[in-house]
C-alpha positions, 0 to 999 in steps of 0.5 A: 078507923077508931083510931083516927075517930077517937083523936079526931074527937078528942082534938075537935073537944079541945083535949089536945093533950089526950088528942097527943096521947092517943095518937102516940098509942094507936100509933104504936099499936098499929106499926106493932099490927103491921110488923108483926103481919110482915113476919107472919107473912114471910114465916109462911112463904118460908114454910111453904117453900120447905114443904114444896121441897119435901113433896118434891124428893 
């Protein structure tokens, strides 16, 4: 939501140019936080099934 209030202001102020800038980088900040978070999530699907494994034998 910062994301979009900061370009969103920027572009209502008429600083297109940094309208552009910012929207690039809290882009690329927010693929980053949504990779990483589909990582997190299939590492911890991986652990919890070898630990299954090992209760089990």
């Amino acid at each position: 939501m910062t994301a979009i209030g900061v370009t969103g202001y920027l572009y209502y102020l008429g600083e297109s140019t940094l309208s552009l800038i910012s929207m690039i980088v809290f882009g690329k900040l927010i693929v980053f936080h949504f990779i990483m978070e589909y990582f997190d999530k299939k590492n911890l699907k991986q652990k919890n099934y070898q630990n299954i494994e090992r209760i089990k034998q």
